[in-house]
MARKE-56937 format. One line per field, with one value per residue: x, y, z of N, C-alpha, C in turn; residue number from 1; residue in one letter. Coordinates in steps of 0.2 Angstrom, whole numbers, plus 5000, padded with zeros to 4 digits. Example, Ala and Ser with C-alpha at 12.3 -4.5 7.8 and 13.67 -1.06 7.14 Angstrom:
nu <- 5066/5064;
nv <- 4972/4989;
nw <- 5039/5035;
cau <- 5062/5068;
cav <- 4978/4995;
caw <- 5039/5036;
cu <- 5066/5064;
cv <- 4984/5000;
cw <- 5039/5039;
k <- 1/2;
r <- A/S;
//
This chain:
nu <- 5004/5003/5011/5013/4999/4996/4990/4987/4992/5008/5011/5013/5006/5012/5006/5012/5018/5010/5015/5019/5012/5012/5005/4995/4992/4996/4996/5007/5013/5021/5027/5026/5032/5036/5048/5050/5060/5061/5065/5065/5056/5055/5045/5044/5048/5041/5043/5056/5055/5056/5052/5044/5051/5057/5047/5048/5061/5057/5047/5057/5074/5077/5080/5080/5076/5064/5063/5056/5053/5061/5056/5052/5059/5063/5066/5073/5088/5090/5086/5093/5102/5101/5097/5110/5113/5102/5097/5097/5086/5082/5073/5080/5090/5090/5100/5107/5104/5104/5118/5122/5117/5120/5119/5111/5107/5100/5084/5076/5077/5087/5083/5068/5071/5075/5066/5058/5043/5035/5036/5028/5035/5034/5036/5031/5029/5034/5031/5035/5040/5043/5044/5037/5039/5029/5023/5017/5010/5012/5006/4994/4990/4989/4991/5004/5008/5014/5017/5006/4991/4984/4974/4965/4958/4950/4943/4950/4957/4965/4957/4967/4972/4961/4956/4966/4967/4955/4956/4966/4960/4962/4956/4948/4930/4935/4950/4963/4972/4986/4983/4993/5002/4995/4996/5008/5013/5021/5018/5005/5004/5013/5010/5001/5000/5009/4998/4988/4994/4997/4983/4981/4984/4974/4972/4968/4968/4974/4987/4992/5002/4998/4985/4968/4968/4963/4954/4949/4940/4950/4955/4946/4945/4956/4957/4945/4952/4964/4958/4959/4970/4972/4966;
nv <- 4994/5011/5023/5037/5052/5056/5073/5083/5092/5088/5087/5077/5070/5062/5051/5050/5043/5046/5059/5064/5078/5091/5081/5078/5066/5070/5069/5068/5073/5074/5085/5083/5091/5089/5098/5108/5104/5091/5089/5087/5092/5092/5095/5098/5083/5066/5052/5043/5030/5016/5009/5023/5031/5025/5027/5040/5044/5037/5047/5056/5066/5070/5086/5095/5097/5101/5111/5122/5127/5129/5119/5107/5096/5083/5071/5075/5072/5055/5055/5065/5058/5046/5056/5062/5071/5079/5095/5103/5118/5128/5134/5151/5148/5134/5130/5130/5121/5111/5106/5092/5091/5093/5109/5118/5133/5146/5148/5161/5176/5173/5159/5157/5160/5148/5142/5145/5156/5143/5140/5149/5160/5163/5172/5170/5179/5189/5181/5178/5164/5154/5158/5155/5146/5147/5142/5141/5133/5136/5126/5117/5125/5126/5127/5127/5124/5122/5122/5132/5129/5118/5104/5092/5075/5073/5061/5050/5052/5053/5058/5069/5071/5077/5088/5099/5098/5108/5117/5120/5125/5116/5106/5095/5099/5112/5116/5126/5140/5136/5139/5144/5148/5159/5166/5170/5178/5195/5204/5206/5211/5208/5196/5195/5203/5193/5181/5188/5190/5174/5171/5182/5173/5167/5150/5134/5123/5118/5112/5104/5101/5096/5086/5086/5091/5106/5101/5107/5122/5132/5146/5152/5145/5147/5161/5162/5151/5160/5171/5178/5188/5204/5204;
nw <- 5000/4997/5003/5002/4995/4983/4981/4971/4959/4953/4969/4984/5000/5013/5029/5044/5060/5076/5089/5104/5115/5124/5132/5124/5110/5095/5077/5062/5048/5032/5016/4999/4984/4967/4959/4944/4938/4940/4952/4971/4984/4999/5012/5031/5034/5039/5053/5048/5035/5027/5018/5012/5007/4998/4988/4985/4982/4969/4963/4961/4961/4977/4980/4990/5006/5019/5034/5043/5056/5071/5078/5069/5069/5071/5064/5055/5053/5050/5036/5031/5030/5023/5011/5005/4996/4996/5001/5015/5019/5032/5046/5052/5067/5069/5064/5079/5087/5082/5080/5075/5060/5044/5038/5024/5014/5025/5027/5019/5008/4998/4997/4992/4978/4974/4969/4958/4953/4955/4970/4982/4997/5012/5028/5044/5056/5073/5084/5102/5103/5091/5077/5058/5043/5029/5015/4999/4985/4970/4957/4961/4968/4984/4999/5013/5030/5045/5061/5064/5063/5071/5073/5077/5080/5095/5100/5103/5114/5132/5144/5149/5140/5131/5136/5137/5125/5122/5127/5122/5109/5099/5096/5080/5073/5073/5075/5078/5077/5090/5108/5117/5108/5102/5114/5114/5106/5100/5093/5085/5070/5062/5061/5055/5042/5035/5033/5026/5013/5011/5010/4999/4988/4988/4991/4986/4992/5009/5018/5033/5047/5058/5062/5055/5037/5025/5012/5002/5001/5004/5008/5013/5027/5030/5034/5044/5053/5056/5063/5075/5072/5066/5051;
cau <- 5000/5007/5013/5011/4992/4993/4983/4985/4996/5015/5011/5009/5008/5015/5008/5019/5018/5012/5020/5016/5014/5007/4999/4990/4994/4995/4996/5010/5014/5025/5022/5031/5033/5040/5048/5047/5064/5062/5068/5058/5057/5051/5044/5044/5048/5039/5050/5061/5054/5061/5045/5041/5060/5057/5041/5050/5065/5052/5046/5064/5080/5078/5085/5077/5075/5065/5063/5051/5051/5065/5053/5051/5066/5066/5068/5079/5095/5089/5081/5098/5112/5097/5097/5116/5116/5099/5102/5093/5085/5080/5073/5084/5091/5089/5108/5115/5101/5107/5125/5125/5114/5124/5115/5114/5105/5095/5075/5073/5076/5088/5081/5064/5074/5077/5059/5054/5035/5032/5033/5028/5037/5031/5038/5026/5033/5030/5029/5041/5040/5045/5044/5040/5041/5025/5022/5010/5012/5006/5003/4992/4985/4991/4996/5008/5008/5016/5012/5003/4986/4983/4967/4966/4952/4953/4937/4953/4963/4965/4955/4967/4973/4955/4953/4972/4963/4948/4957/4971/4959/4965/4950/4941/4932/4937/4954/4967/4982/4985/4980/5000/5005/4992/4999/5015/5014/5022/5016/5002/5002/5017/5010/4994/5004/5010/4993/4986/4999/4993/4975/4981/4986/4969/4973/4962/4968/4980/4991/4994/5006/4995/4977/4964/4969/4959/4953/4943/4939/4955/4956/4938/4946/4963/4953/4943/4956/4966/4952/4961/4974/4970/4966;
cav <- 5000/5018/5029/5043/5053/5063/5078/5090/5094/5088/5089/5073/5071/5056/5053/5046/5041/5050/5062/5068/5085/5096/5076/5076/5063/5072/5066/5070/5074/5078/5086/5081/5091/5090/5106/5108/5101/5085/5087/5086/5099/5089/5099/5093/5075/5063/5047/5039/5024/5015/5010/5030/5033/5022/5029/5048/5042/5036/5053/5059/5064/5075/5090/5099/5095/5109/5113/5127/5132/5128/5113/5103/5095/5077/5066/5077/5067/5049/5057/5067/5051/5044/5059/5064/5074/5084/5101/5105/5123/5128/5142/5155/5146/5127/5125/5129/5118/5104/5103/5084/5090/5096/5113/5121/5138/5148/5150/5169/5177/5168/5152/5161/5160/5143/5139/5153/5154/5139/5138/5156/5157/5168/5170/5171/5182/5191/5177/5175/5156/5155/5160/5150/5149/5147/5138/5142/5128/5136/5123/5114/5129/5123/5132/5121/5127/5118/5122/5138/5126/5112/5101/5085/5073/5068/5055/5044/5053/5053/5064/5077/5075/5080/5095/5101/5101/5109/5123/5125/5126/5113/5101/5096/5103/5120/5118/5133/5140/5133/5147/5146/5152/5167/5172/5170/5184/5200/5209/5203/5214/5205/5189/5197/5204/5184/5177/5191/5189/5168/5174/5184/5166/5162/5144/5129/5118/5120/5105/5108/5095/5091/5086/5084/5098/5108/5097/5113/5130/5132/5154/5153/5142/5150/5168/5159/5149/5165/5176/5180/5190/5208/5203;
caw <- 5000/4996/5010/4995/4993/4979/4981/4968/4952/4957/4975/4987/5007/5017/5036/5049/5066/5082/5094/5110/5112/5131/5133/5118/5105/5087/5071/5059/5041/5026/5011/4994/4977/4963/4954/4936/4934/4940/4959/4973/4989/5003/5017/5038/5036/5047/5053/5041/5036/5021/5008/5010/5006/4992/4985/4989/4977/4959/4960/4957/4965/4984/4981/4996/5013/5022/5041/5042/5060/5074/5080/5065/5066/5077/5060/5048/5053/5047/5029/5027/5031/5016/5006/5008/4992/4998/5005/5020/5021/5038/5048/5057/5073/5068/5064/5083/5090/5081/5078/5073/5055/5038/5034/5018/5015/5029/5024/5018/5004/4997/4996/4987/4973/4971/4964/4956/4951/4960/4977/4987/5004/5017/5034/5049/5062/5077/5090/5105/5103/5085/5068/5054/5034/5027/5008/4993/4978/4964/4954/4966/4973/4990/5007/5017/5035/5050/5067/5066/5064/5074/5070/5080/5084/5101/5105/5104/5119/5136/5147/5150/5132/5127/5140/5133/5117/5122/5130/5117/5104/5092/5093/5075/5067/5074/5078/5075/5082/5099/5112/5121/5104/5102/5119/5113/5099/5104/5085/5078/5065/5058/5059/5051/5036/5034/5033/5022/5010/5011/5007/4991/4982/4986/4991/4986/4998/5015/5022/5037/5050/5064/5062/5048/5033/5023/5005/4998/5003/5010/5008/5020/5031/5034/5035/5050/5060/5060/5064/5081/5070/5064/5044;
cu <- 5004/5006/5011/5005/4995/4989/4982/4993/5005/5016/5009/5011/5009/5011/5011/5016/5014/5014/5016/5017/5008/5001/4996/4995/4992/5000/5003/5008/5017/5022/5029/5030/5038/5040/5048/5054/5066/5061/5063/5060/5053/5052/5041/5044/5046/5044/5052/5057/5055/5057/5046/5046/5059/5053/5043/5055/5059/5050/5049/5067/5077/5081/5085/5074/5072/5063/5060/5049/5056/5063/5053/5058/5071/5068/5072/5087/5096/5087/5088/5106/5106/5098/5104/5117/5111/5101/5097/5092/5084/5078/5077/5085/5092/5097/5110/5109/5103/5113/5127/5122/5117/5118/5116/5111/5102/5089/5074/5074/5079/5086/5074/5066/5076/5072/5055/5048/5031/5032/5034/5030/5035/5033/5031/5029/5031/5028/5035/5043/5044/5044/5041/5036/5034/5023/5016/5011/5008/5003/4996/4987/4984/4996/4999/5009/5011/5012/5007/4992/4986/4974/4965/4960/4954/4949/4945/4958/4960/4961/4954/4970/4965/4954/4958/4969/4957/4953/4964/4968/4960/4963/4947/4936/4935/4945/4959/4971/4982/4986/4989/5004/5002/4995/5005/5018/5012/5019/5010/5000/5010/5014/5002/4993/5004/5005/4990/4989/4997/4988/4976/4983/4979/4968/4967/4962/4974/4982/4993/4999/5004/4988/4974/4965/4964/4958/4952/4944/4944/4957/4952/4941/4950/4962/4949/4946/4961/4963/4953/4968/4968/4968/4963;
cv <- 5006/5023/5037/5044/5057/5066/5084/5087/5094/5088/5082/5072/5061/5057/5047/5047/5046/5054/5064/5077/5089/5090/5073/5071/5066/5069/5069/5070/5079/5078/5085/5085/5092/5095/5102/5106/5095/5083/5088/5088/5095/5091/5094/5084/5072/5057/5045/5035/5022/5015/5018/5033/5032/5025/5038/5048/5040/5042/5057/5061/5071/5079/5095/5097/5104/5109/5120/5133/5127/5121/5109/5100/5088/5073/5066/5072/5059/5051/5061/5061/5049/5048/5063/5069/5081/5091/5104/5112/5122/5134/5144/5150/5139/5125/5125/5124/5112/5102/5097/5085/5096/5102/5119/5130/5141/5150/5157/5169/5174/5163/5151/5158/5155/5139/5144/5151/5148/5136/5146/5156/5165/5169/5172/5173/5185/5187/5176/5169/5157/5159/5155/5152/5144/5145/5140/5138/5129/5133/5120/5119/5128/5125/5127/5124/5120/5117/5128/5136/5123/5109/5095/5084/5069/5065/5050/5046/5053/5059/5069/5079/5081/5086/5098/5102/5106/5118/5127/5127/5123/5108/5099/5094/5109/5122/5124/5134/5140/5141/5148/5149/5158/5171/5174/5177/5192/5207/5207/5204/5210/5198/5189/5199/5197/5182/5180/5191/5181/5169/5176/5180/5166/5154/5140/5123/5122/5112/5109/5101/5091/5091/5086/5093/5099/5104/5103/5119/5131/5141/5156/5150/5143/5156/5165/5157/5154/5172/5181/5185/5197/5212/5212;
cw <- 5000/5001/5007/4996/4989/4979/4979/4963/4956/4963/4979/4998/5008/5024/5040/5055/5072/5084/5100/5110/5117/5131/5129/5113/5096/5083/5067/5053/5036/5022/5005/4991/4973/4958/4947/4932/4935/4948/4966/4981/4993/5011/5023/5037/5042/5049/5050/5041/5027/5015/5007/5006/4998/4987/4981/4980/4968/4959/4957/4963/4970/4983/4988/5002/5017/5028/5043/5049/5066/5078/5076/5065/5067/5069/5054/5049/5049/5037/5028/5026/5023/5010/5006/5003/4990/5003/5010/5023/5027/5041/5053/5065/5075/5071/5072/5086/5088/5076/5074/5065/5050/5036/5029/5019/5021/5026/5023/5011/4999/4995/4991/4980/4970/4966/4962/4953/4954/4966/4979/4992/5008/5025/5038/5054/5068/5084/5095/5105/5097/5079/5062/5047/5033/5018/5004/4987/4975/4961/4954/4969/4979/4994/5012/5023/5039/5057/5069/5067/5068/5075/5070/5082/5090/5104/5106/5113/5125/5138/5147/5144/5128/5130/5137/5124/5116/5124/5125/5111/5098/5092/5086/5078/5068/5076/5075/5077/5088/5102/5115/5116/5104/5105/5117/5105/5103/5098/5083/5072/5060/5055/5054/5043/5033/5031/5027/5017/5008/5007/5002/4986/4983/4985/4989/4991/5003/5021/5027/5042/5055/5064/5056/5044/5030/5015/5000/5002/5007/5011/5015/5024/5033/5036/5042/5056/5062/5060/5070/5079/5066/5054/5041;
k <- 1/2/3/4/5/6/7/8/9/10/11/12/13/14/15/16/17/18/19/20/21/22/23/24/25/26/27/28/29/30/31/32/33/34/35/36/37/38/39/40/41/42/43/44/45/46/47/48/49/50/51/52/53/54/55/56/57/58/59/60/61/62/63/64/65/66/67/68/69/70/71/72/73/74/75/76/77/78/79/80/81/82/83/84/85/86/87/88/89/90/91/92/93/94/95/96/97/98/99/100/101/102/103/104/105/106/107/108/109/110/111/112/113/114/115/116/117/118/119/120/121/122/123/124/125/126/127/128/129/130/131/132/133/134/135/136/137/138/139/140/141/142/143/144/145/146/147/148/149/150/151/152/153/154/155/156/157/158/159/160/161/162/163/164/165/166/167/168/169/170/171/172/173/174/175/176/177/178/179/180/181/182/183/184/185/186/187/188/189/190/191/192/193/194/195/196/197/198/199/200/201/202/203/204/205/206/207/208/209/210/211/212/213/214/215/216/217/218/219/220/221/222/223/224/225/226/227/228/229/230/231;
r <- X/X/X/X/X/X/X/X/X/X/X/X/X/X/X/X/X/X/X/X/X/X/X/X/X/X/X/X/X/X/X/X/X/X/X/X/X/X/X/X/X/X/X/X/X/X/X/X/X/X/X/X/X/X/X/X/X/X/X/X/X/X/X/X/X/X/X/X/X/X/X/X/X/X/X/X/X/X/X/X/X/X/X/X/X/X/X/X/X/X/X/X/X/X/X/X/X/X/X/X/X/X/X/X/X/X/X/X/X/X/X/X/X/X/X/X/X/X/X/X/X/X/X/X/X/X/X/X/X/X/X/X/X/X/X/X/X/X/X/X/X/X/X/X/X/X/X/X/X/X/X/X/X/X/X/X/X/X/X/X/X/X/X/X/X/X/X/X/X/X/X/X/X/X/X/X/X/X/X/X/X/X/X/X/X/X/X/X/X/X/X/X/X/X/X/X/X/X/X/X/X/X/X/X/X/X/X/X/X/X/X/X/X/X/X/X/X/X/X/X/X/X/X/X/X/X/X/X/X/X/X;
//
């Protein structure tokens, strides 16, 4: 069975494993695509695991490993010993945090440049906790988001994982930016700029890393769960 969904025009997600996360059990998930010259830009990897490796490789050759925000970062080390000849962007601060992982460009403008026309990159700024790089795959018509969503069902969880969800707001169908990030934004007019900037692609879908993504209406749906920003 294929680890791969294709879900739009050169563009496919993988999900992966679990994690814990403030008690709760959330879902992971990367996003694959393939530029227009063959090679293949593969945003937050979930755990290595070899078929998906396998499947990752016939699409074409890794040029790009990306890291999007100082936390996405537990499975980069197994996917680059694999991909030894991909070159691992990252956001600002990644590299002192983990010494042991060979990195190439830092994520800003520079690295823009490396897919021109098809993939939009946007940072999301303004937070004490992080920052992170944000994705538009024009082709696809498809917003790549990380943790700025979170969109978990949790009839499966524990208790206090389901009140932790209830309270950080990252229940489906309604869930959104967890609430210790909101507090955590010392601007929000930067991180509001970010999202508005998002919304002018006019997304058709939005992937997101934790929890059920958006399939459709993804413009209405990213205008909604960041409705607690000054749009």
């Amino acid at each position: 069975m294929s680890k791969l969904e294709k879900i739009g025009n050169d563009i496919w997600i993988a999900e992966g494993p679990s994690i814990t996360f403030l008690t709760m059990r959330i879902t992971t998930r990367a996003t694959a695509v393939r530029l227009n010259d063959g090679s293949i830009w593969f945003h937050s990897p979930v755990e290595f695991d070899e078929s998906l490796a396998a499947e990752i490789s016939e699409l074409g050759e890794v040029r790009f490993l990306i890291a999007p925000n100082i936390y996405h970062h537990l499975f980069l080390g197994e996917w680059q010993r694999h991909f030894p000849e991909a070159e691992l962007l990252a956001a600002p601060g990644l590299s002192s945090k983990r010494s042991d992982l060979t990195f190439g460009r830092t994520l800003g403008h520079a690295t823009a440049s490396a897919w021109p026309d098809e993939i939009e990159q946007v940072l999301f700024a303004g937070s004490r906790a992080f920052d992170e790089f944000i994705f538009f795959h024009r082709p696809s018509s498809t917003a790549i988001l990380t943790d700025l969503i979170v969109n978990i069902r949790a009839e499966h969880h524990t208790v206090r994982g389901r009140l932790i969800a209830r309270i950080e707001g990252v229940t489906y169908p309604s869930g959104r930016t967890p609430l210790l990030y909101r507090w955590s934004m010392k601007d929000k007019n930067l991180g509001a700029a970010a999202i508005a900037e998002l919304l002018a692609f006019a997304p058709d879908a939005a992937v997101i890393s934790h929890g059920e993504w958006f399939r459709e209406i993804a413009t209405d749906e990213l205008r909604h769960r960041f409705s607690w920003l000054p749009l």
